[in-house]
C-alpha positions as CSV (number, residue, x, y, z in Angstrom):
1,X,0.0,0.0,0.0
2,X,1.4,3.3,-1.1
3,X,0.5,6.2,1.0
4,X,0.9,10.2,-0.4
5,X,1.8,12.5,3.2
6,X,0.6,16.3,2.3
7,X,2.3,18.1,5.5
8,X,-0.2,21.3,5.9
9,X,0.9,24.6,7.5
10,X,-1.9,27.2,7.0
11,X,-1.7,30.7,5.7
12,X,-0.3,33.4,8.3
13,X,-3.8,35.4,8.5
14,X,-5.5,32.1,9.7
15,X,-6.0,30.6,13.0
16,X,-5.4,27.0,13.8
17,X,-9.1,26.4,14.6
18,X,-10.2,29.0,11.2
19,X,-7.8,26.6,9.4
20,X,-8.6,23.6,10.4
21,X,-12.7,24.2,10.6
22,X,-12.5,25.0,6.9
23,X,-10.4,21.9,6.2
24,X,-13.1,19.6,7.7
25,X,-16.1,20.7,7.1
26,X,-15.5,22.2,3.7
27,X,-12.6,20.9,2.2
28,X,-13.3,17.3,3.0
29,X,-15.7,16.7,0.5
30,X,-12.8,16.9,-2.3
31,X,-11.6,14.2,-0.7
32,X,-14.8,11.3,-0.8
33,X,-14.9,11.9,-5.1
34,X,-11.7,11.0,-5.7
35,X,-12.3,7.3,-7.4
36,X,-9.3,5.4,-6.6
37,X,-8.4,6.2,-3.4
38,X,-8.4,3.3,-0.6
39,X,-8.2,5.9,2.2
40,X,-8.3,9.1,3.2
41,X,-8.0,10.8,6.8
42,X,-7.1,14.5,8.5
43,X,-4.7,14.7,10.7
44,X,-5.5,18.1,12.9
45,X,-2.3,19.1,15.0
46,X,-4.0,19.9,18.5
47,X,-3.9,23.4,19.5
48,X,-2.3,22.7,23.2
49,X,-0.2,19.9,21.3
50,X,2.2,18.5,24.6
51,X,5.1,18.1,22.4
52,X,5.1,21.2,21.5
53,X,4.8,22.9,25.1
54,X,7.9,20.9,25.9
55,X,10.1,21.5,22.9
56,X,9.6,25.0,23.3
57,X,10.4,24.9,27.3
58,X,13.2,23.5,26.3
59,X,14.4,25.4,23.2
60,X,14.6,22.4,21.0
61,X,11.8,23.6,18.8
62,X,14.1,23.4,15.9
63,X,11.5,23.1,13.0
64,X,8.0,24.7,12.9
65,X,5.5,22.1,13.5
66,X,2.9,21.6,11.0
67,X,-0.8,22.9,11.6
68,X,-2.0,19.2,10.2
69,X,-1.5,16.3,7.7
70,X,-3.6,14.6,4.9
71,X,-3.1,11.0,4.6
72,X,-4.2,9.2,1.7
73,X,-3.8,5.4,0.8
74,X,-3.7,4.2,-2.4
75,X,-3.1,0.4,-4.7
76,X,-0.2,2.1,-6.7
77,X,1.9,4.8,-7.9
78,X,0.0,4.9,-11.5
79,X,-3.5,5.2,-9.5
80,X,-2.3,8.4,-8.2
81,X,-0.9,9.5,-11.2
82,X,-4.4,8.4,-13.0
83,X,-6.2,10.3,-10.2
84,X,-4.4,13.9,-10.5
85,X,-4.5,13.8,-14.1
86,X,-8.0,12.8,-14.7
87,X,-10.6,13.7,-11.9
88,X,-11.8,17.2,-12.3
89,X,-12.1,17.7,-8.8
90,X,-8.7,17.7,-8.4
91,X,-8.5,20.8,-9.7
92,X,-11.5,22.4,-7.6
93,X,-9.8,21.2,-4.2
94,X,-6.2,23.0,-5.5
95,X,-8.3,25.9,-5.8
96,X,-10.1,26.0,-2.5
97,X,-6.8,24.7,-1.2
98,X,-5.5,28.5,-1.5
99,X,-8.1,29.7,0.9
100,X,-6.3,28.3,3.9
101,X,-2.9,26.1,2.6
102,X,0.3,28.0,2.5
103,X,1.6,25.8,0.1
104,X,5.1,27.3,0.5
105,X,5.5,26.3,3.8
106,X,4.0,22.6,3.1
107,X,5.2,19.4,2.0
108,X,4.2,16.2,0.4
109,X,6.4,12.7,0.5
110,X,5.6,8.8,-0.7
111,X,5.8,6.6,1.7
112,X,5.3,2.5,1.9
113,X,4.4,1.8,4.9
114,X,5.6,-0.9,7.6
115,X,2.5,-1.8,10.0
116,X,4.1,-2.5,13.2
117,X,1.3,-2.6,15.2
118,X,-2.7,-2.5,13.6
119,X,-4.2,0.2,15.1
120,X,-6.9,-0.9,17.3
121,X,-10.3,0.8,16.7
122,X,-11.5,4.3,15.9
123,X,-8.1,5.4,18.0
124,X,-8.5,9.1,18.1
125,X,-5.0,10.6,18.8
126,X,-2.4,10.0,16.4
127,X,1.4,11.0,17.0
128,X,3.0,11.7,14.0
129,X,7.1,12.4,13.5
130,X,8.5,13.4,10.3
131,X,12.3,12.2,10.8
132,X,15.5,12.7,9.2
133,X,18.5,10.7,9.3
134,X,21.7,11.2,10.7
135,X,24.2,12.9,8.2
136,X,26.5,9.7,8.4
137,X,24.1,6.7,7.6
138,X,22.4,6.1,4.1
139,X,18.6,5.4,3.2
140,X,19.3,1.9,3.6
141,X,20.6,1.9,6.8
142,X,18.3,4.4,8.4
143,X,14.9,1.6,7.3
144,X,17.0,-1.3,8.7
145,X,17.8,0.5,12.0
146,X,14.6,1.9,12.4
147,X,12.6,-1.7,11.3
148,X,14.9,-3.1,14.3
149,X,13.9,-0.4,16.6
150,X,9.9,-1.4,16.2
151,X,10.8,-3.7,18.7
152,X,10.2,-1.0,21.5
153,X,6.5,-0.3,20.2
154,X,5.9,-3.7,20.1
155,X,7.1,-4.0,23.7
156,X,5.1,-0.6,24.1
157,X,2.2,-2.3,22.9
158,X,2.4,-5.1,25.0
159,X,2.3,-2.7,28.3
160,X,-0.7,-1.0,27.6
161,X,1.0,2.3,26.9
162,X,0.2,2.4,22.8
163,X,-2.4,1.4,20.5
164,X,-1.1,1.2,17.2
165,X,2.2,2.1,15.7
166,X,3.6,2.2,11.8
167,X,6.5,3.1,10.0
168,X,6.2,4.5,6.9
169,X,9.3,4.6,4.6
170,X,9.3,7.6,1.9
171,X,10.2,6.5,-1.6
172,X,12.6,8.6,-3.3
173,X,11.6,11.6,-5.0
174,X,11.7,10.5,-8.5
175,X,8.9,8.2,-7.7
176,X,6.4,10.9,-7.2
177,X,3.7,12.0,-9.6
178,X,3.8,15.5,-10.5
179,X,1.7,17.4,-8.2
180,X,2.0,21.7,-8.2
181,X,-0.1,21.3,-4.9
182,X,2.8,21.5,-2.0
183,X,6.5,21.3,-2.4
184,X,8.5,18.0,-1.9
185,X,10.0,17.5,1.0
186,X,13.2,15.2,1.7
187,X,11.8,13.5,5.1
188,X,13.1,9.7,5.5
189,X,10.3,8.5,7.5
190,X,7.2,9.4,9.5
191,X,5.7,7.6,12.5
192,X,1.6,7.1,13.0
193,X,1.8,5.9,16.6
194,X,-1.7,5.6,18.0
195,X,-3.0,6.4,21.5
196,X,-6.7,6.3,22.9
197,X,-6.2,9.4,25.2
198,X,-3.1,12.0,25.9
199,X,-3.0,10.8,29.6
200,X,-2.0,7.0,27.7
201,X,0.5,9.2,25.3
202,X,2.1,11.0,28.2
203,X,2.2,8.1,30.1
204,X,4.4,6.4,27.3
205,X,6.7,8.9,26.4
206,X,7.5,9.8,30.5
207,X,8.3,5.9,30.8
208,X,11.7,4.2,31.1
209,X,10.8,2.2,27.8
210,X,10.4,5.9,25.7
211,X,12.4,8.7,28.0
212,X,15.3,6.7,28.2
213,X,15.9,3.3,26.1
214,X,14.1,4.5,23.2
215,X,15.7,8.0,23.1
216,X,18.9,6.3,23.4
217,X,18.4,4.4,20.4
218,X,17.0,6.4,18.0
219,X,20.0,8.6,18.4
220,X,21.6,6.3,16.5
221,X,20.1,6.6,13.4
222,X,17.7,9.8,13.8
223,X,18.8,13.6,13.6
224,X,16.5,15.0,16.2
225,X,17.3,18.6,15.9
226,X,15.9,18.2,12.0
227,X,13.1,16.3,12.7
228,X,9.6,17.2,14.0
229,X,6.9,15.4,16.1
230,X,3.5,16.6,16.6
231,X,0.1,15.3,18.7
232,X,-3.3,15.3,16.4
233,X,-6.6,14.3,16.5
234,X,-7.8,12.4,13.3
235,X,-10.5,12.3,11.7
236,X,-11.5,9.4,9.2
237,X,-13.0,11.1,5.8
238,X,-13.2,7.9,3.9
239,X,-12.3,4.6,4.3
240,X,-11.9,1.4,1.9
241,X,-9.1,0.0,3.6
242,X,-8.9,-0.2,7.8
């Protein structure tokens, strides 16, 4: 399953609930007549988003978050292709797109995604990373380190502390269909972990398990201070597939 990431930030003259009310309630609809898509949800970055408080205590910010993210899941690279080129409502959602996307601050990536863990249910909070590797270690060795740290979510799982958890692993850049409606980005993976409140996702990332053994390891193949991790609540627009 091939899955196209659209990392949103909104226009400056917007706020985060302006943004992301149009984006639901409007915008969505774009979304249900596209023909071949297997799945389609919103990701809405939460206003009082945790990770955020704490980078910013901290001055690790580093990267500006993103205001939310589009996930859609498709059979193949040609259906997407097919789908931009040929449904007309492609180009009406581009167009209502500028009411509220800053396009210039957003980002799209492939991905093919590892399920670690199936998410369990209508999970509604979704913790989403958008990593980079380390400057030392190739594409190759960042998946194979990073498929062999999935044994912590797994361990996670098993503890009650997470609900679902995948990896998904961006394809290079020549493999995506010409789209005009974000720029491409260069991210080398981003995490779905799935929680069924924030008291279970705090409760994870202030374990031993997360704060310290985890941390430690991703070090080794993940370059933290260009990377960026935000909390959001998702919201299912259609749904073929899971």
């Amino acid at each position: 399953m091939i899955k196209l990431i659209n990392c949103l930030r909104r226009l400056p003259h917007l706020s985060l609930e302006e943004f992301q009310a149009h984006w639901l309630e409007y915008h969505s609809q774009f979304g249900r007549r596209l023909k071949l898509i297997r799945r389609n949800v919103q990701y809405h970055t939460l206003a009082h988003d945790p990770i955020r408080e704490a980078l910013a205590e901290a001055s690790e910010s580093g990267i500006e978050p993103y205001d939310g993210f589009v996930i859609t899941w498709w059979d193949s690279l040609d259906d997407i292709k097919t789908e931009l080129e040929n449904n007309p409502n492609v180009a009406a959602a581009r167009e209502d797109e500028k009411l509220f996307v800053d396009h210039n601050r957003s980002v799209h990536c492939l991905a093919q995604e590892q399920v670690i863990i199936e998410p369990e249910g209508s999970v509604p909070y979704v913790l989403i990373q958008c990593l980079r590797r380390r400057a030392d270690i190739d594409q190759a060795a960042f998946q194979a380190a990073w498929l062999r740290h999935a044994d912590i979510g797994r361990r996670a799982h098993t503890q009650g502390l997470l609900k679902g958890y995948i990896q998904n692993h961006t394809l290079p850049q020549g493999d995506s269909p010409e789209d005009p409606g974000a720029t491409q980005q260069t991210w080398d993976g981003v995490v779905t972990a799935y929680f069924d409140s924030i008291a279970q996702f705090k409760a994870l990332v202030t374990s031993p398990l997360v704060a310290q053994e985890s941390l430690e390891d991703t070090k080794t193949f993940i370059d933290h201070s260009r990377s960026v991790s935000m909390l959001t609540r998702r919201s299912v627009i259609s749904d073929v597939v899971r």
